[in-house]
N, C-alpha and C positions, 0 to 999 in steps of 0.2 A: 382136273387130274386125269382127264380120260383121253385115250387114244385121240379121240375128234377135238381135243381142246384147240389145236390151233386147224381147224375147217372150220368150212364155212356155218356158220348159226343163223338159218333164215326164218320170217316166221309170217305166217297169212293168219289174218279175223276171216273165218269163214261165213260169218254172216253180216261181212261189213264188203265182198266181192259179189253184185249179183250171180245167181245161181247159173244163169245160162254163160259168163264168165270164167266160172269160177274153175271149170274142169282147161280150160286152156292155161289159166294160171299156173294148175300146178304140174301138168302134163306137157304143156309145149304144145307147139302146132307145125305142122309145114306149111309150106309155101303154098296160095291156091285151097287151101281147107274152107277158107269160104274169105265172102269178098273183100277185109283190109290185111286178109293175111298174104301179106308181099314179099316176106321170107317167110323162113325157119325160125321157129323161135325157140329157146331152151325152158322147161317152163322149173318150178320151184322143186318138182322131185329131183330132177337132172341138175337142177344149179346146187343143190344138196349134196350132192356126193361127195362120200366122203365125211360128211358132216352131218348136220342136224337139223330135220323141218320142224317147225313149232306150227301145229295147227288147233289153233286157238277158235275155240267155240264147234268144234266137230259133230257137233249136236245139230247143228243149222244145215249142216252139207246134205244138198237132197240125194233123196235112196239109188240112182243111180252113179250117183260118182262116188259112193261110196262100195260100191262094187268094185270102183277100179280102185280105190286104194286098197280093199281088200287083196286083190291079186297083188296089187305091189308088196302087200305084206308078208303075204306068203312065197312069190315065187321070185321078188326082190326085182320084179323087171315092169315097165310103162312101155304106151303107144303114144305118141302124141298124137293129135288133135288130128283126122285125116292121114293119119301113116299108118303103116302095115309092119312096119321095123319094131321088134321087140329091143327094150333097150335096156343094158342094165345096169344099175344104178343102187350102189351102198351107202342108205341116208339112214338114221336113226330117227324116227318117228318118237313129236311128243304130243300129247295133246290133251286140252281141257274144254270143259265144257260145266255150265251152269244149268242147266237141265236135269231132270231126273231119269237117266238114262233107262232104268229097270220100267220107268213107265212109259219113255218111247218107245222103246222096246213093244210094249204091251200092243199100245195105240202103232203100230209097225208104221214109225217114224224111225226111230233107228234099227239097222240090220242086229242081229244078234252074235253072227259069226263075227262080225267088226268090232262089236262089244268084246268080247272075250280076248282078239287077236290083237285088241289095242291095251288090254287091262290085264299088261304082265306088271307090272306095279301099279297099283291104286292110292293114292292119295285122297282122302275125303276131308276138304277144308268145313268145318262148321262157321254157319254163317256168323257176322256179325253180333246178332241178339243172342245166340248160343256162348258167347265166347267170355262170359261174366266179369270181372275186371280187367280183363282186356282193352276193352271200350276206351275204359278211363287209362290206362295206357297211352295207347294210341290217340288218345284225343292229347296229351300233353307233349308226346313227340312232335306232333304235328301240331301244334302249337307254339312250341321251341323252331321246327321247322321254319312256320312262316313269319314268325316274328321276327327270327333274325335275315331271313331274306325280305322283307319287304319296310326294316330297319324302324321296327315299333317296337316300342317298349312295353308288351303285354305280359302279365308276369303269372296269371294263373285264369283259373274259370271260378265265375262267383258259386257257391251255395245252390241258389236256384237255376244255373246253369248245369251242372252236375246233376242235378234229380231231371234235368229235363235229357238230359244224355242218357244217364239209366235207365228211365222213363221209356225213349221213343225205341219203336221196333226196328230205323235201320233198314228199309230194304232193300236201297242202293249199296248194301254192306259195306268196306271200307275205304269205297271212293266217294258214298255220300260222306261218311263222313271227315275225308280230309275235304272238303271240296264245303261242306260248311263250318268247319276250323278256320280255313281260309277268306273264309267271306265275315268270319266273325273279327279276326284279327284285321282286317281290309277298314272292316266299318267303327271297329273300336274305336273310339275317344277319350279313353281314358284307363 
């Protein structure tokens, strides 16, 4: 429902782009910045406009290019990679991270001012093990899920399957556990 509904929605793992990478990704580069850059290129702030960057794991991004998204936040404008051209650009910034940000912070792994200028709304998901019946929830969605896409006729979790659900702590939260839903309804025989 929002203004940017029909722009563009891009989105980078910042810890899935090496670091020395990662600032041309979302900056752009010109031509000649160093040796395979053969044009111009538009990088992920600039293809955003308009729109919305998803910067997924913002925790990972090393402390200097987090400098530059800081300026982009404040004064809504980037250099790319080797240029001198300010350039400006109306993206809507979203971003998460799995980190405990107050204690990067601490350990000055993440900037402080970045913290604060990214966290006009705060979402705090509690993990997996925190989320009490939930579990059993989602293990049954996700059960219905893969049974009927991989066309098995699994109809619930036994007894001792349940207390082992409740039981385990989850630390891959809840892509370990679609991802062993799935390998249980895979190996089922019965």
């Amino acid at each position: 429902e929002s203004q940017r509904a029909d722009q563009p929605f891009l989105a980078i793992n910042c810890s899935a782009v090496p670091s020395n990478l990662l600032e041309s990704e979302l900056m752009g580069y010109e031509k000649g910045s160093f040796t395979d850059a053969r044009t111009r290129k538009k990088g992920l702030f600039e293809m955003a406009d308009g729109g919305t960057l998803f910067l997924d794991e913002i925790g990972e991004m090393p402390l200097a290019l987090q400098v530059k998204v800081l300026r982009f936040l404040q004064e809504k404008v980037i250099q790319r990679v080797g240029g001198r051209d300010n350039i400006e650009v109306d993206a809507r910034i979203i971003s998460a991270t799995n980190i405990d940000t107050k204690q990067a912070i601490e350990e000055g792994k993440f900037r402080e001012d970045l913290f604060y200028r990214i966290g006009v709304v705060t979402i705090q998901l509690p993990s997996l093990r925190e989320r009490g019946d939930d579990i059993f929830l989602l293990a049954h969605l996700f059960l219905r899920r893969f049974s009927e896409m991989l066309n098995k006729r699994v109809r619930g979790f036994s007894v001792a399957s349940m207390k082992q659900i409740e039981k385990y702590a989850w630390p891959g939260n809840v892509r370990e556990l679609e991802n062993r839903v799935k390998r249980a309804v895979i190996m089922a025989e019965s």
